[in-house]
N, C-alpha and C positions, 0 to 999 in steps of 0.2 A: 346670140341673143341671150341676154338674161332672164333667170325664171324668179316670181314672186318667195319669199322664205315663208314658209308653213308659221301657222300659229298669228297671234295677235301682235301686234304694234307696242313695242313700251310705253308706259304712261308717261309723257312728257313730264309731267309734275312729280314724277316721282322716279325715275331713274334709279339703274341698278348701279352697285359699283363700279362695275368693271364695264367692259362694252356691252352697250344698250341693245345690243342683235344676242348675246349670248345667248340666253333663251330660248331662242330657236334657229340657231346658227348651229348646221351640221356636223360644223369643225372646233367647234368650243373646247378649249382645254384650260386646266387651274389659271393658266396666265389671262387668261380671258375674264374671270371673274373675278379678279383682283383690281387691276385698274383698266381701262380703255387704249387702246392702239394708239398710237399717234399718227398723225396724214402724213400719207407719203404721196410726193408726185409722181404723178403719171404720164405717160401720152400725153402732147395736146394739153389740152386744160382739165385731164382727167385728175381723179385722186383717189386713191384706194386708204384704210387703215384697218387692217386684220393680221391679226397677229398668226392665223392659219395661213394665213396665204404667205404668209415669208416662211413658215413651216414648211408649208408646200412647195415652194421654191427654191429652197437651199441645196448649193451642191452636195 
């Protein structure tokens, strides 16, 4: 199960540059606050886009 990300919601009207979770995404790096991830498919009709979690991922 997934747990909620600490801190506040970005203001929809006013969005950051980069990805909108950065702020309080635990795995935020420069590439993160530059531009936003792009969606990747997932599972099923899932979709993921974090540029940590391909971090995370790689061999």
């Amino acid at each position: 199960m997934s747990s909620a990300a600490e801190g506040q919601p970005p203001d929809l009207a006013a969005l950051p540059a980069g990805c909108a979770f950065a702020p309080r995404c635990p795995y935020t790096h420069d590439r993160c606050l530059a531009a936003p991830p792009s969606l990747e498919a997932a599972a099923g009709s899932r979709a993921w886009a974090c540029y940590g979690y391909e971090a995370e991922s790689a061999p």
